[in-house]
C-alpha positions as CSV (number, residue, x, y, z in Angstrom):
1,X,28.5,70.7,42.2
2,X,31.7,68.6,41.6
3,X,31.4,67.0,45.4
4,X,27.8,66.2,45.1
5,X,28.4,64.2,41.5
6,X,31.6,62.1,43.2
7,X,29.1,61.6,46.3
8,X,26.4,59.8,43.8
9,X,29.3,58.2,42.0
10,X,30.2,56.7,45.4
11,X,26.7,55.7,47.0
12,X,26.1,54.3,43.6
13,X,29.3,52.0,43.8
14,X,28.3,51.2,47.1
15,X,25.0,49.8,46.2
16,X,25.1,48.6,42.5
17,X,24.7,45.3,43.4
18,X,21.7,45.6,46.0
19,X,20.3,47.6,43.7
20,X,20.7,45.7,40.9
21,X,19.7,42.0,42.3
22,X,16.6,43.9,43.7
23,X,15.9,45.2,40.2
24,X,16.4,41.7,38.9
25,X,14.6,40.1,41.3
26,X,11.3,42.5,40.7
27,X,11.8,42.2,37.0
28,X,11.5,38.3,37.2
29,X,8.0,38.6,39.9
30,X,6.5,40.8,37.0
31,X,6.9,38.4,34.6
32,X,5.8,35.5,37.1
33,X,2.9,37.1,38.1
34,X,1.7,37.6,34.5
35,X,2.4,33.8,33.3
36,X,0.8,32.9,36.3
37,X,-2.5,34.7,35.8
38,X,-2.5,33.0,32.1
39,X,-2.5,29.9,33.3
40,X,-4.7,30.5,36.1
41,X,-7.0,32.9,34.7
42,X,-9.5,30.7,32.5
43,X,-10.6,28.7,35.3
44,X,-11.0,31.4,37.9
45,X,-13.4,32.7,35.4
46,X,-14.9,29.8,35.0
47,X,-15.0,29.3,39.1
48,X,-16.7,32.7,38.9
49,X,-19.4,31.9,36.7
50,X,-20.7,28.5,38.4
51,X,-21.1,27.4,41.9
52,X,-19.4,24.2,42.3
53,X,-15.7,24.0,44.0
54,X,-14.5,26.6,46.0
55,X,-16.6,28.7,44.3
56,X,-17.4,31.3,47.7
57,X,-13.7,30.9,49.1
58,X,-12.3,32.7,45.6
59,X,-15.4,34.9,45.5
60,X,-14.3,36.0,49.3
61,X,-10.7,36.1,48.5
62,X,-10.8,38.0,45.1
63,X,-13.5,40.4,47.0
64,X,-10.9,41.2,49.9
65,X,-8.6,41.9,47.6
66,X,-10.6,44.8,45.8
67,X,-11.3,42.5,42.5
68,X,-14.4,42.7,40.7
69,X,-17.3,39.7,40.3
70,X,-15.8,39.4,36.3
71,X,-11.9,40.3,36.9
72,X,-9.7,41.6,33.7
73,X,-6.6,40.5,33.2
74,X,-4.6,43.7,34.9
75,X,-6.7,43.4,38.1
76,X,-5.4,39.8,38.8
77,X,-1.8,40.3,37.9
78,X,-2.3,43.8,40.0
79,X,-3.6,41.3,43.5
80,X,-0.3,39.8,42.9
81,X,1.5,43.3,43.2
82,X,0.7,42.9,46.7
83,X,2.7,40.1,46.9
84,X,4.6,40.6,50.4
85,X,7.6,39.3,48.5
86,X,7.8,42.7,46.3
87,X,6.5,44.6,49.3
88,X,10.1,43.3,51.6
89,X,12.4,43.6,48.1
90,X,10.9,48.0,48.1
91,X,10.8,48.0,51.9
92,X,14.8,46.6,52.1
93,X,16.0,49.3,49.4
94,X,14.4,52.1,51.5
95,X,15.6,50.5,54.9
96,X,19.0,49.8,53.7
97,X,19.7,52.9,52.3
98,X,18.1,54.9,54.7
99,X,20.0,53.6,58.1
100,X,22.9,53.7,55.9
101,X,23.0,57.7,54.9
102,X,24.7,58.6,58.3
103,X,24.6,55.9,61.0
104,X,26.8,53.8,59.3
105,X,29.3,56.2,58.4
106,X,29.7,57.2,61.8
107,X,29.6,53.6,63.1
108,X,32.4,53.2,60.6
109,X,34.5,56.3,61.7
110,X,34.5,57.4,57.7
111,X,31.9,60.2,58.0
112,X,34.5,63.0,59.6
113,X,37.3,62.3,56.2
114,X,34.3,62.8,53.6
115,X,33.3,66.2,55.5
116,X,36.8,67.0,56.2
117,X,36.5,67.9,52.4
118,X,34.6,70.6,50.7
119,X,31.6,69.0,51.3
120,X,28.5,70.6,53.3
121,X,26.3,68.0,55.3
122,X,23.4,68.9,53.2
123,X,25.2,68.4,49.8
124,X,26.6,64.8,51.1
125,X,22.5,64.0,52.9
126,X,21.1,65.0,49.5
127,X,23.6,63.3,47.0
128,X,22.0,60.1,49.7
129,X,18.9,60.9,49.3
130,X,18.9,61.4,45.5
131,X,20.5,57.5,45.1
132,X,17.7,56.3,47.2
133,X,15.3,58.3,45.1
134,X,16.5,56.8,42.0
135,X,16.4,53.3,42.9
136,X,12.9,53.3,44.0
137,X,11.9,54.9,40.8
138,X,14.4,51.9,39.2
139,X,12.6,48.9,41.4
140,X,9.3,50.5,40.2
141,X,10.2,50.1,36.4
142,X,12.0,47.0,37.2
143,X,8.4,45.2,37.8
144,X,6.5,47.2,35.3
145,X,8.9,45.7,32.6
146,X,8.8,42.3,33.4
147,X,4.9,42.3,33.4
148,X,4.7,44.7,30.2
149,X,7.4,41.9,28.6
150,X,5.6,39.3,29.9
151,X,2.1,40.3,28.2
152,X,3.8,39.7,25.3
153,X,4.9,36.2,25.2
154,X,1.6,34.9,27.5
155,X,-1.6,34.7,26.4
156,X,-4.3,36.7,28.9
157,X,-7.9,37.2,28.4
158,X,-7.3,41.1,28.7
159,X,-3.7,41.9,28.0
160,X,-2.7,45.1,29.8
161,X,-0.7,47.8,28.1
162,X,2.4,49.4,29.7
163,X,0.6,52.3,30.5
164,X,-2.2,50.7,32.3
165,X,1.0,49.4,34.9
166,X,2.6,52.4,34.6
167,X,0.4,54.4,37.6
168,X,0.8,51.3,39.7
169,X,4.5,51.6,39.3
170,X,4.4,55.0,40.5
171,X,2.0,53.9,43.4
172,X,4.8,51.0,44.0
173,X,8.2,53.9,44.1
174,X,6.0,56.0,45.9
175,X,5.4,53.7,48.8
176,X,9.1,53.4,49.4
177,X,9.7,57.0,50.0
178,X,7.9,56.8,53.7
179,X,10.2,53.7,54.8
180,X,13.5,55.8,53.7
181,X,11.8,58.6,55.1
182,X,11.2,57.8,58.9
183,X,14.4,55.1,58.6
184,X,17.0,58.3,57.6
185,X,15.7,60.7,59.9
186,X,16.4,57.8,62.7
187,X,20.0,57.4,60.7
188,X,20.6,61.0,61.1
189,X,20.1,61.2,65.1
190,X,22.4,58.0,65.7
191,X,25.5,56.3,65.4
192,X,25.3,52.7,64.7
193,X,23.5,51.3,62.0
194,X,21.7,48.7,63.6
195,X,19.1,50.8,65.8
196,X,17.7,52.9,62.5
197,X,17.4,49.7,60.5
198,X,15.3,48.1,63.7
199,X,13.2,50.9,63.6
200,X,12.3,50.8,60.2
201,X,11.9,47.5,60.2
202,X,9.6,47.8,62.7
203,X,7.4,50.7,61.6
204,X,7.5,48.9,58.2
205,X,6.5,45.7,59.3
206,X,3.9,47.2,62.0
207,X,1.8,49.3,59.2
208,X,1.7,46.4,57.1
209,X,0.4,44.4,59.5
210,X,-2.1,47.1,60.7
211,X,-3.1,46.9,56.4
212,X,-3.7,42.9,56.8
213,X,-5.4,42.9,59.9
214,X,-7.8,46.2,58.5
215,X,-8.6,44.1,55.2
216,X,-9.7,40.8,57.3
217,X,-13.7,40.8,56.1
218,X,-15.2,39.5,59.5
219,X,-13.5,42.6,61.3
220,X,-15.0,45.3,58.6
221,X,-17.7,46.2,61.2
222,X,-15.1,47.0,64.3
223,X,-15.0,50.6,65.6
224,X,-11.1,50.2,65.3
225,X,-11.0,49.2,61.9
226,X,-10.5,52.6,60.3
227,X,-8.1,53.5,62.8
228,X,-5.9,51.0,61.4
229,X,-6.1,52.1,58.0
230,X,-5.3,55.8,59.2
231,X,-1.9,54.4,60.4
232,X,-0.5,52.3,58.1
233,X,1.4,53.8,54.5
234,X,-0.2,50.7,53.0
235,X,-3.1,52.0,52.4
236,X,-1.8,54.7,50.3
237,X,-0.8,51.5,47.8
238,X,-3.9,50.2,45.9
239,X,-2.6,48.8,42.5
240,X,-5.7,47.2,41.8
241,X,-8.0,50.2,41.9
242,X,-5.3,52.3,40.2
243,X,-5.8,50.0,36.9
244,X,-9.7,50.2,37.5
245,X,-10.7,53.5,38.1
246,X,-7.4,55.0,38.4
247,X,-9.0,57.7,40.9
248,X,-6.7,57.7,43.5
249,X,-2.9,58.2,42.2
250,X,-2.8,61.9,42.5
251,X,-4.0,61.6,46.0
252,X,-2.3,58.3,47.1
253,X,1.4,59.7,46.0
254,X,0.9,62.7,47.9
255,X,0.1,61.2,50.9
256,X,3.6,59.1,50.4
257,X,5.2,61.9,49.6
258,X,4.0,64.4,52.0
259,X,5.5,61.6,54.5
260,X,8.4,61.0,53.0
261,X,9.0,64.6,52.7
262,X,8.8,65.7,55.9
263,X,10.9,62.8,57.6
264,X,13.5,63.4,54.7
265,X,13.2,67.5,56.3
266,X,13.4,66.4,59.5
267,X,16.5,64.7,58.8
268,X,18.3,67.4,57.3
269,X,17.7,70.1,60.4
270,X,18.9,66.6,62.7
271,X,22.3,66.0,60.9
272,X,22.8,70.1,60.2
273,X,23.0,70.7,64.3
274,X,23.8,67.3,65.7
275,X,27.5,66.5,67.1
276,X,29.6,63.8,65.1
277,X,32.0,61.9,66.9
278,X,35.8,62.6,65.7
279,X,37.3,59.3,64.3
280,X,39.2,57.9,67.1
């Protein structure tokens, strides 16, 4: 177990600081989010409750976005969970760490000295997997603090407790696993860095678009419509019913992970019988 512990010391060294402004970064959004909604909050109510303004444009937005007629306080800091800006700081992590496991190693020429030790390929693809694993769950707790801080020094109609954010947390770390998923098993069959990264950028960026374009309320009626939901992991992330009815966790993660899983399989058999390039 010795070269498995100095394998997370080292993919820990390696991405402290992405990890940690990532972390940062979510921490601050959670605590945005909820100072936002308290100074927002008493007059979407009110907008709610009267038909002057832009009364039907919020009552069509909020509706898109899963909310109730008479939102609580967790449901409209949970719309801003959905924030693309917390959706790209998850998806990097997962991207970043997944093109990373192998690809760039052999890019660099370094992956033939760390097996030239006692090391196995699964022991160093699991000691990557397990850093990646971590800092998901850390991003996840990163924005559940700042909003469970936050409720504490705002004042909201509602205020959540940090359980209540706690499943959508989960739902959050959960949605990462996919991205790493399909972006290591592409790591694992190359040898440059750039080409795994593009193709997790772009399955990323095409299932989240594929979730936009599914939520858009003039095209609820289309025959494709569903299909679109089908193939994008967005739609395995629902923070807003999760704080609601809090129906769909158990089934949500396992969808994730069920993903996740089998890329991350995938991408063991692929490095275990692939051919790595001696360092020239």
């Amino acid at each position: 177990m010795r070269p498995f512990w100095a394998l997370i010391r080292k993919e820990i060294h390696e991405s402290r600081w992405t990890l940690g402004l990532s972390a940062f970064a979510l921490f601050g959004l959670g605590w945005l989010f909820v100072y936002v909604t308290s100074l927002n909050e008493a007059e979407i109510v009110q907008r709610l409750g009267s038909d002057s303004g832009d009364f039907g444009g919020r009552m069509q937005m909020l509706r898109s976005l899963g909310i109730v007629d008479d939102p609580s306080s967790v449901s409209l800091i949970m719309a801003s969970w959905n924030h693309p800006f917390i959706l790209i700081l998850l998806s990097a992590w997962a991207i970043v760490r997944g093109s990373g496991a192998v690809a760039a190693e052999v890019e660099r020429g370094t992956m033939d000295l760390i097996l030239s030790r006692p090391i196995a390929r699964s022991v160093y693809l699991a000691a990557n997997v397990c850093v990646a694993t971590v800092g998901l769950a850390i991003l996840g707790v990163a924005l559940m603090a700042g909003a469970a801080i936050a409720v504490r020094f705002n004042v909201l109609r509602e205020p959540p407790s940090a359980g209540t954010l706690l499943q959508p947390a989960i739902n959050l770390a959960a949605l990462g696993w996919p991205i790493y998923g399909y972006t290591l098993l592409a790591s694992a069959v190359d040898h440059v860095r750039r080409r795994p990264a593009w193709v997790g950028s772009v399955l990323t960026l095409g299932g989240f678009i594929a979730w936009v374009i599914s939520m858009i309320p003039v095209l609820r009626d289309t025959w494709w419509r569903p299909w679109l939901e089908r193939v994008s992991i967005f739609k395995a992330y629902n923070p807003i019913e999760l704080v609601t009815t809090g129906e769909t966790l158990g089934f949500n993660v396992s969808i994730l992970a069920g993903i996740g899983a089998a890329c991350i399989t995938l991408a063991f058999v692929a490095f275990a019988v692939r051919d790595l390039p001696a360092n020239g």
